[in-house]
N, CA, C and O atoms as a DFTB+ gen file, in Angstrom:
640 C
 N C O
     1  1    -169.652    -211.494     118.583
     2  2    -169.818    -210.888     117.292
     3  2    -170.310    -211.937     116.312
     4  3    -169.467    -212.833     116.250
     5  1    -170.966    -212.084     115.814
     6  2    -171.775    -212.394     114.645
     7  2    -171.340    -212.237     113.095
     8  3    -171.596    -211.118     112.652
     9  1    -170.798    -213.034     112.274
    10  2    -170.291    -212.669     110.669
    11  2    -170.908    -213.999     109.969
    12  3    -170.964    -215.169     110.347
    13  1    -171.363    -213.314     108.750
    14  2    -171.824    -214.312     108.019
    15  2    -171.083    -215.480     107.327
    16  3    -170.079    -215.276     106.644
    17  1    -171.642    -216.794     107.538
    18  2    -171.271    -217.951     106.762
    19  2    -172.161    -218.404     105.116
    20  3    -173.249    -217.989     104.717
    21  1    -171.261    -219.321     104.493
    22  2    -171.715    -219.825     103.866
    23  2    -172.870    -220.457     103.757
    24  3    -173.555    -220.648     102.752
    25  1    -173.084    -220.845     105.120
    26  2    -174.364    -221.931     105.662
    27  2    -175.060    -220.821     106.367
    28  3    -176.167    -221.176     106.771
    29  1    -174.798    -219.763     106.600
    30  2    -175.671    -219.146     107.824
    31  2    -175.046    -217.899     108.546
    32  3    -175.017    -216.748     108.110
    33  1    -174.478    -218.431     109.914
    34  2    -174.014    -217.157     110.464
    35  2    -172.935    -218.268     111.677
    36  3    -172.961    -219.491     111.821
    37  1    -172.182    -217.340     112.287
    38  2    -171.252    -217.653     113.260
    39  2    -171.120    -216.547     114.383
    40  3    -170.816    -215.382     114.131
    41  1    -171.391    -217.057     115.704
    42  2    -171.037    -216.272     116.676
    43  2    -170.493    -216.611     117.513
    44  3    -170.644    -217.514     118.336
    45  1    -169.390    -215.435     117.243
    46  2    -168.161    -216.083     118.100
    47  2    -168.070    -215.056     119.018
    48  3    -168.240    -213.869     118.738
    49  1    -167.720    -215.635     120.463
    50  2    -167.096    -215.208     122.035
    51  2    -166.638    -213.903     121.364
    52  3    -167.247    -212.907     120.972
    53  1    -165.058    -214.347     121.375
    54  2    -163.914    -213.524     121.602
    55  2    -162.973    -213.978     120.694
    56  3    -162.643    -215.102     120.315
    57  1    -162.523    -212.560     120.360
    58  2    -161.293    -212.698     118.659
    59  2    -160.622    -211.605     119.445
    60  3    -161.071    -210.578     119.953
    61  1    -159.147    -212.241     119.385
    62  2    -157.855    -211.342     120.874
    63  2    -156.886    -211.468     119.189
    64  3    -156.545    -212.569     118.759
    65  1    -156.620    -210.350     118.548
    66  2    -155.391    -210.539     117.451
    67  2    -154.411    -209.835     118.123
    68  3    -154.414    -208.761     118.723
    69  1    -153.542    -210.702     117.885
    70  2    -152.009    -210.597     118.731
    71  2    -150.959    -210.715     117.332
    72  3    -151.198    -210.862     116.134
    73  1    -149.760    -210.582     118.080
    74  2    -148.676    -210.170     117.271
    75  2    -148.238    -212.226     117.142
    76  3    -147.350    -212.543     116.350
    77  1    -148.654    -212.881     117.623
    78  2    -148.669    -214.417     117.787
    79  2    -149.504    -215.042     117.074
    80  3    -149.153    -216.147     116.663
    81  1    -150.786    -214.557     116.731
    82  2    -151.815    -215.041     116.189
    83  2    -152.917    -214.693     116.467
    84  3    -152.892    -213.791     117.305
    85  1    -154.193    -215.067     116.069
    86  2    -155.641    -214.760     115.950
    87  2    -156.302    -215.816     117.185
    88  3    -156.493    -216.993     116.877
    89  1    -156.530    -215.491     118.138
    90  2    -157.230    -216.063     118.929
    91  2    -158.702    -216.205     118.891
    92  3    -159.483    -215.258     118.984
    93  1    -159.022    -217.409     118.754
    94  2    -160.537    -217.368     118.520
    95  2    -161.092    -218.065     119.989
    96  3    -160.770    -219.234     120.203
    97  1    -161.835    -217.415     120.882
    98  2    -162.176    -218.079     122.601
    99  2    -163.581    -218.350     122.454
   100  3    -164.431    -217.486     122.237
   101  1    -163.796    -219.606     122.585
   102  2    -165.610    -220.000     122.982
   103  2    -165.392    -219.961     124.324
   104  3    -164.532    -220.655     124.865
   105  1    -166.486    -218.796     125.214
   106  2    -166.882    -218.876     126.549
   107  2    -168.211    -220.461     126.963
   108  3    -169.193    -220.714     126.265
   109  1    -167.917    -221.013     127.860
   110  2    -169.039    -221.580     128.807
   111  2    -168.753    -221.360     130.027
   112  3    -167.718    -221.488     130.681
   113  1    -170.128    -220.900     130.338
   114  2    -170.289    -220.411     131.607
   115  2    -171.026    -221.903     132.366
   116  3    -172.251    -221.975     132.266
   117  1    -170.375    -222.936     133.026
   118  2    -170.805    -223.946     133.392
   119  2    -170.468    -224.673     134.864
   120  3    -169.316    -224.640     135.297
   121  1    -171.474    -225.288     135.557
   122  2    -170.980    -225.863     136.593
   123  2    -170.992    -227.345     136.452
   124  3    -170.986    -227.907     135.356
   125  1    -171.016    -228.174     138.000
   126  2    -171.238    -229.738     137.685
   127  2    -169.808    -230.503     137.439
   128  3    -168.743    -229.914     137.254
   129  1    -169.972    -231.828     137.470
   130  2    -169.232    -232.254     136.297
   131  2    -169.514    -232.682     134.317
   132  3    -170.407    -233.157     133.616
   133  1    -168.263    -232.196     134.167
   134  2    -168.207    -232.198     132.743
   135  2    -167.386    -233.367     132.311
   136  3    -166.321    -233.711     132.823
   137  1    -168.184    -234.112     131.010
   138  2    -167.302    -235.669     130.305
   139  2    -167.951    -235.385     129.242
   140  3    -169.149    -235.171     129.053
   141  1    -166.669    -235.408     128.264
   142  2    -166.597    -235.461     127.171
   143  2    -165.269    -235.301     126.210
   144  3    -164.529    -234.363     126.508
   145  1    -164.938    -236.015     125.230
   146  2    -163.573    -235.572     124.715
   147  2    -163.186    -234.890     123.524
   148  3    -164.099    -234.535     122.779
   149  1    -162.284    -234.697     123.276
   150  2    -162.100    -233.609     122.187
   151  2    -162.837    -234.449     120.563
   152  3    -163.397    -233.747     119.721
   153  1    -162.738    -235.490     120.441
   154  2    -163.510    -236.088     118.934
   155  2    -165.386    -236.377     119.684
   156  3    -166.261    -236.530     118.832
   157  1    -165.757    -236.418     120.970
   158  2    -166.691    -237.015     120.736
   159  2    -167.649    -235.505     120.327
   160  3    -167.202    -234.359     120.304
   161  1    -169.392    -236.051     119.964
   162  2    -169.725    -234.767     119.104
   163  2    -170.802    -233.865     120.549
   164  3    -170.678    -232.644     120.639
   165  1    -171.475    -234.386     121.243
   166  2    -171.373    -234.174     122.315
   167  2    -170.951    -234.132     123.720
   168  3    -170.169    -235.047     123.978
   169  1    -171.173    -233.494     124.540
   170  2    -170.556    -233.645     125.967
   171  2    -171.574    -233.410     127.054
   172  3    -172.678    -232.905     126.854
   173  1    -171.026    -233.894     128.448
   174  2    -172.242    -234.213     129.168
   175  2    -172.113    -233.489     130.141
   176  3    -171.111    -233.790     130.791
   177  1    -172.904    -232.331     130.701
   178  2    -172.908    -231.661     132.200
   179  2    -173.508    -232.992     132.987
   180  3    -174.233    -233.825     132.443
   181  1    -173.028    -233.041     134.515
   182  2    -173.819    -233.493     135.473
   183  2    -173.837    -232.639     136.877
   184  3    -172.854    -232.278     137.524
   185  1    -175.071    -232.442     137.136
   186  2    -174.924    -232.244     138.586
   187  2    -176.348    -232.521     139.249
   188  3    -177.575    -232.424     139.205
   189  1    -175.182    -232.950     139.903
   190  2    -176.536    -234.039     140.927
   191  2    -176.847    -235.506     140.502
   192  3    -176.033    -236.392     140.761
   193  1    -177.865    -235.741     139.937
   194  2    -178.210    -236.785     139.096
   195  2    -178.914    -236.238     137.748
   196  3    -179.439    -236.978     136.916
   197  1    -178.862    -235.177     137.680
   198  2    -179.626    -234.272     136.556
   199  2    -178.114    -234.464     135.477
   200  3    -176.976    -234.112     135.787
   201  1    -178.532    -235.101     134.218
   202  2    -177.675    -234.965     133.109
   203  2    -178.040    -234.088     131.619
   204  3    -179.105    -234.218     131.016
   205  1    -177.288    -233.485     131.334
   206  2    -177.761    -232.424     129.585
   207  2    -176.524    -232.318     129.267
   208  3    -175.545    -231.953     129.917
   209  1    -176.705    -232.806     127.802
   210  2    -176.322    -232.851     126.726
   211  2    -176.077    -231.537     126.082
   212  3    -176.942    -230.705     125.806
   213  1    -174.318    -231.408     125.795
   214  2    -174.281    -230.167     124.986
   215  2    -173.526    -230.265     123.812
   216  3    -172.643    -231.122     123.851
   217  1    -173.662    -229.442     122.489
   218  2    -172.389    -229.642     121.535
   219  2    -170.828    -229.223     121.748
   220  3    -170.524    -228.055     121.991
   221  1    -169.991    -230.128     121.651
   222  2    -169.002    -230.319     121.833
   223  2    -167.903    -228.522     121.524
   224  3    -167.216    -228.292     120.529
   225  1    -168.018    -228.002     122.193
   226  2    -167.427    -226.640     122.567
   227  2    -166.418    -226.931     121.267
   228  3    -166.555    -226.048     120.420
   229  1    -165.683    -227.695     120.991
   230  2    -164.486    -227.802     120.492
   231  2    -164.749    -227.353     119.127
   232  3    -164.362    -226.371     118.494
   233  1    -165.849    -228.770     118.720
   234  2    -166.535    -228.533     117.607
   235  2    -167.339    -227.207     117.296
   236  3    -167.301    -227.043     116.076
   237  1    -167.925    -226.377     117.801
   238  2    -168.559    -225.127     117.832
   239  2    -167.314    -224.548     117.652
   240  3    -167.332    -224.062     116.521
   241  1    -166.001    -224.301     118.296
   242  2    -165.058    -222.936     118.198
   243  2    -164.307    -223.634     116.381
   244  3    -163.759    -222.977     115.496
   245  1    -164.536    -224.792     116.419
   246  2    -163.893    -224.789     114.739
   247  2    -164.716    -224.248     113.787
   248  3    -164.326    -223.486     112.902
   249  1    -166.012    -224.675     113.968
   250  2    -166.805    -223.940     113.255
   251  2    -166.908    -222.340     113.147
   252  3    -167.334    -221.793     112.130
   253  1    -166.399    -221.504     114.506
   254  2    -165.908    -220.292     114.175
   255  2    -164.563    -219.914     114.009
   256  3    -164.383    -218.707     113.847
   257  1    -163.528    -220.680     114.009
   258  2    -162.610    -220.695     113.229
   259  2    -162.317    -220.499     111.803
   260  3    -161.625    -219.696     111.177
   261  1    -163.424    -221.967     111.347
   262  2    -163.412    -221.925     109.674
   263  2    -164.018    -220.511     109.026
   264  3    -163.734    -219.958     107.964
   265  1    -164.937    -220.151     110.045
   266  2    -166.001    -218.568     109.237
   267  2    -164.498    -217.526     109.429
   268  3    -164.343    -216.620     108.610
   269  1    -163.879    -217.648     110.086
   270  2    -162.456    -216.532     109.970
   271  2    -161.783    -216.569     109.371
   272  3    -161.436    -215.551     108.771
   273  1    -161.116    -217.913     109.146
   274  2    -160.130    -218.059     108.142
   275  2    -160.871    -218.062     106.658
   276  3    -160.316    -217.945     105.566
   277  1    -162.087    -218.206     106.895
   278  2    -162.650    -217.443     105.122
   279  2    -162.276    -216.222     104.530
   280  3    -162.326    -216.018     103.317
   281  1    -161.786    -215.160     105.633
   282  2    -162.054    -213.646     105.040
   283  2    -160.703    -213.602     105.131
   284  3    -160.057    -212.560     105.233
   285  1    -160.161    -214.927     105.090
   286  2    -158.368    -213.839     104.869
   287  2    -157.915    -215.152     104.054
   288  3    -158.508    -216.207     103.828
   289  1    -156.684    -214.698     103.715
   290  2    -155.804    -216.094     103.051
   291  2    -154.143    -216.374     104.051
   292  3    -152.934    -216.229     103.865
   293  1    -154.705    -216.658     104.705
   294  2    -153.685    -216.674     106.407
   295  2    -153.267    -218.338     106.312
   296  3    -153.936    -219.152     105.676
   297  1    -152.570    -218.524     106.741
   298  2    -152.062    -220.425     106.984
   299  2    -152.869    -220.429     108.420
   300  3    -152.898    -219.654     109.375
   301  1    -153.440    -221.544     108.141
   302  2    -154.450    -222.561     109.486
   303  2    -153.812    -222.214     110.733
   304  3    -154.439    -222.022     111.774
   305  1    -152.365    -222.123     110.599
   306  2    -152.137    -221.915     112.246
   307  2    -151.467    -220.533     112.913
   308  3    -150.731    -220.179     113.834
   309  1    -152.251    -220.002     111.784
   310  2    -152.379    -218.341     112.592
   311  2    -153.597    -218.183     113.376
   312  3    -153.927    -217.300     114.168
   313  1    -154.180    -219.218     112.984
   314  2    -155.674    -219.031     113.971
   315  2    -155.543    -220.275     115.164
   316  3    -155.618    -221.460     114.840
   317  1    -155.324    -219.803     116.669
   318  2    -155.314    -220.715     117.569
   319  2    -156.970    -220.750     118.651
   320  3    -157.450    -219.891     119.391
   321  1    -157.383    -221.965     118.329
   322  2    -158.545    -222.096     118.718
   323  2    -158.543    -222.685     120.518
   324  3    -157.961    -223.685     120.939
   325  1    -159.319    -221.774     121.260
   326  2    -159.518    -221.590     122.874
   327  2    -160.876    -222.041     123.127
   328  3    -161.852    -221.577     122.537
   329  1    -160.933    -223.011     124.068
   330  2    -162.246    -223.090     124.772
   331  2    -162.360    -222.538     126.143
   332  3    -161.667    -223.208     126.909
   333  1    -162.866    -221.739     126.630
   334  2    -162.781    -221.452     128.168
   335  2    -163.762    -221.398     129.168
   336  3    -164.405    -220.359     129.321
   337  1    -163.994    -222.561     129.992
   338  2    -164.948    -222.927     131.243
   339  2    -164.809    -221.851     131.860
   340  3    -163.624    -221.665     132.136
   341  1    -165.580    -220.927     132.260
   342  2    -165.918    -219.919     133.520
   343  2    -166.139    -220.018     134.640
   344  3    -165.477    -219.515     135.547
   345  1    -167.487    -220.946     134.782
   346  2    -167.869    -221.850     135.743
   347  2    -166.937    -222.093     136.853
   348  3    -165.770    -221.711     136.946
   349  1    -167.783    -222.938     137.856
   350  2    -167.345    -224.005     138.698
   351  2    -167.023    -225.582     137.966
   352  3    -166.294    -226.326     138.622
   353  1    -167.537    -226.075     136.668
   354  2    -167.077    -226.842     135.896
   355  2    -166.356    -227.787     136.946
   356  3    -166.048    -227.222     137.995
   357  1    -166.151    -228.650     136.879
   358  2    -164.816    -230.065     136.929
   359  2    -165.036    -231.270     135.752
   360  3    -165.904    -232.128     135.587
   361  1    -163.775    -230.883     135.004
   362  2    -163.983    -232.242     134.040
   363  2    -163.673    -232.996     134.561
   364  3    -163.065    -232.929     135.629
   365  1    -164.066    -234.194     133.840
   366  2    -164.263    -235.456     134.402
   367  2    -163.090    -236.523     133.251
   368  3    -162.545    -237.627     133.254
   369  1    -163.150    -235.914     132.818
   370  2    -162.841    -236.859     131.299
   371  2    -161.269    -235.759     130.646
   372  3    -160.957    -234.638     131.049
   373  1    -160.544    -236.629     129.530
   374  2    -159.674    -235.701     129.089
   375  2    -160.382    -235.182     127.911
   376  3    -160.958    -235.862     127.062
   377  1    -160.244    -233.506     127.963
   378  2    -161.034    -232.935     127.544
   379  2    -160.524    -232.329     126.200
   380  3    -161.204    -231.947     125.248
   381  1    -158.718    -232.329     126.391
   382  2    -157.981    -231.573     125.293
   383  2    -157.287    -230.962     125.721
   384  3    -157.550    -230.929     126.923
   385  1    -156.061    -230.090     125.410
   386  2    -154.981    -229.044     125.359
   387  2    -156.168    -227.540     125.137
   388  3    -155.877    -226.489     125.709
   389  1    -157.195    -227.615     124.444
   390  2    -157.404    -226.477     123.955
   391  2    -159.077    -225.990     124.522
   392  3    -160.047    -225.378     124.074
   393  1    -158.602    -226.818     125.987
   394  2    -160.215    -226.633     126.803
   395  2    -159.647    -226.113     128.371
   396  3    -159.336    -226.919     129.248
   397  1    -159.603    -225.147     128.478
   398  2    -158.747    -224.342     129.771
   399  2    -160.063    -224.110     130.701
   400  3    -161.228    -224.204     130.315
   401  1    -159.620    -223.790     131.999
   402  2    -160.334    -223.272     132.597
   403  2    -159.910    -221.804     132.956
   404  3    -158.724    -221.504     133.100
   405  1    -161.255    -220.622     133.137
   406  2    -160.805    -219.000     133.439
   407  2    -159.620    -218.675     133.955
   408  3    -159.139    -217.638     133.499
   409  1    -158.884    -219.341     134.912
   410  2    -157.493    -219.151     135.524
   411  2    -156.350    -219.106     134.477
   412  3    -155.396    -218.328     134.495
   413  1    -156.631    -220.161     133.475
   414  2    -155.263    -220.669     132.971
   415  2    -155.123    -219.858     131.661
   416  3    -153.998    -219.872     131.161
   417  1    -156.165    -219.096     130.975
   418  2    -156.403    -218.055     129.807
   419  2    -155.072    -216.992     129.844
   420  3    -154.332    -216.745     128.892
   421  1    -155.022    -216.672     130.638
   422  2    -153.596    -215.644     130.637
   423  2    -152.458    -216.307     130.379
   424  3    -151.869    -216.038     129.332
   425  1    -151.971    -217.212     131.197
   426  2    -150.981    -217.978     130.819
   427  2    -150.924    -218.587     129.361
   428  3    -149.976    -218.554     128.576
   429  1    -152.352    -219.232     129.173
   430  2    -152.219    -219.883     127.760
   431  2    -151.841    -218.566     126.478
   432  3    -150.999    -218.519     125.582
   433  1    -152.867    -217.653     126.911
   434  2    -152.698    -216.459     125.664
   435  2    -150.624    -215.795     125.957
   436  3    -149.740    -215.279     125.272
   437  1    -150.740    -216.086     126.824
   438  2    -148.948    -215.172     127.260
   439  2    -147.954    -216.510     126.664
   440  3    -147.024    -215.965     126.070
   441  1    -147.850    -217.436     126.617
   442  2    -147.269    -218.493     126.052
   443  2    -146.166    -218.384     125.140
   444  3    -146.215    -217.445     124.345
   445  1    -145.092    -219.230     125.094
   446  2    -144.422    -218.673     123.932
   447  2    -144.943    -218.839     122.466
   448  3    -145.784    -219.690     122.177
   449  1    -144.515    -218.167     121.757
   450  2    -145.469    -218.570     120.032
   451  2    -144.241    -217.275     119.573
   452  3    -143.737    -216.284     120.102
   453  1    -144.174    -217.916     118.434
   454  2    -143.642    -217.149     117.760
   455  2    -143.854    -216.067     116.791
   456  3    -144.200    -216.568     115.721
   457  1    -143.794    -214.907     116.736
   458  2    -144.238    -213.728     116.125
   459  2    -144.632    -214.119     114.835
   460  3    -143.879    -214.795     114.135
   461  1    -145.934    -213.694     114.391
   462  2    -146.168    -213.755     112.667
   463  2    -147.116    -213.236     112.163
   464  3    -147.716    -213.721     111.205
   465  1    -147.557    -211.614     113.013
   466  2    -147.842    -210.633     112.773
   467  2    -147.292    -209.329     112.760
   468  3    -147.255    -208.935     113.925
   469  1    -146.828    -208.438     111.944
   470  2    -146.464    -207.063     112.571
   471  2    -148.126    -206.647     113.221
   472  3    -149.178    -207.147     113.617
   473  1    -147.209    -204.968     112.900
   474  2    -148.910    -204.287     113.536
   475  2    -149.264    -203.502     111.899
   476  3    -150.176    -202.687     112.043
   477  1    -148.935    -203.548     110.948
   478  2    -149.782    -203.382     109.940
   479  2    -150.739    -204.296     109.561
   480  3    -151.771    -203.949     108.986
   481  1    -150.397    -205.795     109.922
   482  2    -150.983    -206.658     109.720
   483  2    -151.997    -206.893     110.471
   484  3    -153.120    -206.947     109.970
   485  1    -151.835    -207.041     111.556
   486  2    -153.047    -207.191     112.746
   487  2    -154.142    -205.956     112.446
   488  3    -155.353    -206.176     112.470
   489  1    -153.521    -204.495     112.130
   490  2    -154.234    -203.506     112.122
   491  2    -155.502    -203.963     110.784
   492  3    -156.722    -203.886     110.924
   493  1    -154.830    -204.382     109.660
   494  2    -155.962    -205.335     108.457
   495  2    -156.593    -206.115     108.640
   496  3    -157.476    -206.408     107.834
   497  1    -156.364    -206.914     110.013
   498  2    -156.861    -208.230     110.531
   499  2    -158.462    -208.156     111.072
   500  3    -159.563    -208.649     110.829
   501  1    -157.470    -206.686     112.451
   502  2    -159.014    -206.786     113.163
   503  2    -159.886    -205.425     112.048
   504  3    -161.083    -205.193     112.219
   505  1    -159.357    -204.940     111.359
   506  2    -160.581    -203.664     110.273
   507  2    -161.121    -204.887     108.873
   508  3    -161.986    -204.502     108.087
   509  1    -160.756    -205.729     108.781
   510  2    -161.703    -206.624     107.746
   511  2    -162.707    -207.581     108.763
   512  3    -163.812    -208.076     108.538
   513  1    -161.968    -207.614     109.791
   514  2    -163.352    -208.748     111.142
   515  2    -164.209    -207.123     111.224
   516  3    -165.014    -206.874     110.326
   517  1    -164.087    -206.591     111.796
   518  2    -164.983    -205.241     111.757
   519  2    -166.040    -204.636     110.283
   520  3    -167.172    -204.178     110.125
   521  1    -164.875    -204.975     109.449
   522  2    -166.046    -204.777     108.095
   523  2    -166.647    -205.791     107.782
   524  3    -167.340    -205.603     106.782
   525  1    -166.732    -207.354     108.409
   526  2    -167.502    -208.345     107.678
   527  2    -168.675    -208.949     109.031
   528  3    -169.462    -209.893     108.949
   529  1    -168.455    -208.122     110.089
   530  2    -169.100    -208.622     111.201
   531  2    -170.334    -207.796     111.133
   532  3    -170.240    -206.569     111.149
   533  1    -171.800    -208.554     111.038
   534  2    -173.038    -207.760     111.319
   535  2    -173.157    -207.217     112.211
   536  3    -172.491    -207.367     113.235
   537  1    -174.515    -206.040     111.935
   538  2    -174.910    -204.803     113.352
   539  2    -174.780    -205.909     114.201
   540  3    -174.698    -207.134     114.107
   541  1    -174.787    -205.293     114.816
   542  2    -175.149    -205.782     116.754
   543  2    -176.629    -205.536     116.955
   544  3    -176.824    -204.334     117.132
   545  1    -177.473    -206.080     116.982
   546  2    -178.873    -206.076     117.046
   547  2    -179.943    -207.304     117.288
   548  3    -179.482    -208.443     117.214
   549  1    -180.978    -207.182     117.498
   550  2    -181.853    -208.573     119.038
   551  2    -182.169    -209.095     117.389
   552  3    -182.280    -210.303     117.183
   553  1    -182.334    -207.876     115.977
   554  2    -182.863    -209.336     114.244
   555  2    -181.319    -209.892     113.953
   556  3    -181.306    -210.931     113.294
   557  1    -180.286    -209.477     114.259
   558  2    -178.761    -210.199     114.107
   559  2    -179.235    -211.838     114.936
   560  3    -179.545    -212.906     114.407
   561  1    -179.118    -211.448     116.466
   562  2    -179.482    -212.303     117.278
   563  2    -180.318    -213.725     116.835
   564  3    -180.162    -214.918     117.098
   565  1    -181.404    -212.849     115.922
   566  2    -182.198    -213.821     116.052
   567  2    -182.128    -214.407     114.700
   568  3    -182.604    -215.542     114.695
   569  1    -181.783    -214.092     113.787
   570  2    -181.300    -214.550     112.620
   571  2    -180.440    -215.556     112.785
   572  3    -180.738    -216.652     112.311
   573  1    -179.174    -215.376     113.509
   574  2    -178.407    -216.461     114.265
   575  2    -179.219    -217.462     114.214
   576  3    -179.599    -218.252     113.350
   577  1    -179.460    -217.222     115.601
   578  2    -180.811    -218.289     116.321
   579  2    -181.302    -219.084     115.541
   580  3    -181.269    -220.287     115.796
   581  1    -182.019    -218.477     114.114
   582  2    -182.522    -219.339     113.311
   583  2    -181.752    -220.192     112.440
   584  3    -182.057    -221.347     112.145
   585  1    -180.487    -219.401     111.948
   586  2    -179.830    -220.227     111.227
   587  2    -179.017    -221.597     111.937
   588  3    -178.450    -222.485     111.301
   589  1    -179.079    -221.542     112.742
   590  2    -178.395    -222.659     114.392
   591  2    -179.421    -223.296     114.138
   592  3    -179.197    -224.294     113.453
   593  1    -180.527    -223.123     114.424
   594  2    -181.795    -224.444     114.344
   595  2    -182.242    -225.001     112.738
   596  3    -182.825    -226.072     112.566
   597  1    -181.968    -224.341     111.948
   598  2    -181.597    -224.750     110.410
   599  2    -180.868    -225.642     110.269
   600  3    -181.217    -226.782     109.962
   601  1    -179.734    -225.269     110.471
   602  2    -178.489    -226.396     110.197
   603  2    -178.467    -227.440     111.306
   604  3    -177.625    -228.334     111.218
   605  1    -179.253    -227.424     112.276
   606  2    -179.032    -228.918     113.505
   607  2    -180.724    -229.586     112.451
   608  3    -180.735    -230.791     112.200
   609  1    -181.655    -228.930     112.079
   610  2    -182.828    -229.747     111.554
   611  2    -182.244    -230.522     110.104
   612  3    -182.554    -231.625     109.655
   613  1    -181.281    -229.497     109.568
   614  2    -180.305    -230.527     108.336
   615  2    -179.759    -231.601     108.089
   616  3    -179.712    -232.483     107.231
   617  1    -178.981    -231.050     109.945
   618  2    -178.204    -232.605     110.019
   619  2    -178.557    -233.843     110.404
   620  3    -178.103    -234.925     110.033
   621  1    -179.757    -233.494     111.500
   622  2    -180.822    -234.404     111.991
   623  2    -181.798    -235.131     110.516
   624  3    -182.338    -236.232     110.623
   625  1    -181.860    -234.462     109.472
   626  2    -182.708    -235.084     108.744
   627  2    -181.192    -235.903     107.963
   628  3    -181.151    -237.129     107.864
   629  1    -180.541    -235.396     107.682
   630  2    -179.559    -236.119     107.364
   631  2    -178.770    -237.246     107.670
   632  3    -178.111    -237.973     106.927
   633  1    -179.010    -237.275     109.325
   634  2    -178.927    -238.669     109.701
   635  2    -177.470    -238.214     110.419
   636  3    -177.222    -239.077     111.261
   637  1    -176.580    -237.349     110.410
   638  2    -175.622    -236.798     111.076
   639  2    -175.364    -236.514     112.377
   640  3    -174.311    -235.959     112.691
């Protein structure tokens, strides 16, 4: 789903609102080995001898974090931020608490946490993500698209 930012736009995986909190999940679908750690700003697939460079998953799901916690006035840790490898993946490196692989998603989402939603609340939660999230459409898509290559030509001229 797709909702507008300040800077642009945000598209995020998967938003799971639970009676625990707001789950925000970045999918990669990835094989190889993977190195990289939770502060650095990229991370590295390898397989084979073939290496590419990707942005740091971690960093991408905060960035759709922050576009969520805009549309509400919620405390920071109602929103628990998920990365989840699909793939054949093997990290290589310590990657974080909050970089799972497809197996371990149930367990992590079933976890203990302590309640700090009813269901009136969640019910406001996910109908304001529904009223602030754009159509679903290939000019959404690509609007994205553009605003993603906007803000990396920003930071690149910026020296970031």
């Amino acid at each position: 789903m797709t909702i507008a930012t300040d800077d642009g736009t945000a598209q995020i995986d998967h938003i799971l609102v639970a009676d625990t909190g707001i789950f925000v999940i970045e999918t990669k679908h990835y094989s190889g080995w993977i190195f990289g750690r939770p502060n650095d700003r990229y991370w590295t697939q390898t397989i084979f001898k073939k290496k590419s460079r990707f942005l740091n998953p971690l960093r991408q799901n905060y960035g759709h974090v922050k576009a969520l916690q805009a549309l509400f006035t919620l405390p920071g840790s109602a929103f628990i931020p998920i990365v989840v490898f699909t793939g054949t993946a093997e990290f290589k490196t310590e990657v974080g608490q909050a970089v799972l692989k497809l197996h371990q998603l149930l367990s992590e989402l079933s976890s203990d946490r302590p309640v700090v939603f009813d269901e009136k609340k969640m019910t406001y939660i996910v109908g304001r993500i529904e009223m602030k999230r754009l159509g679903r459409s290939i000019e959404t898509d690509e609007y994205h698209q553009e605003s993603v290559r906007r803000r990396v030509r920003e930071r690149m001229v910026a020296g970031v």
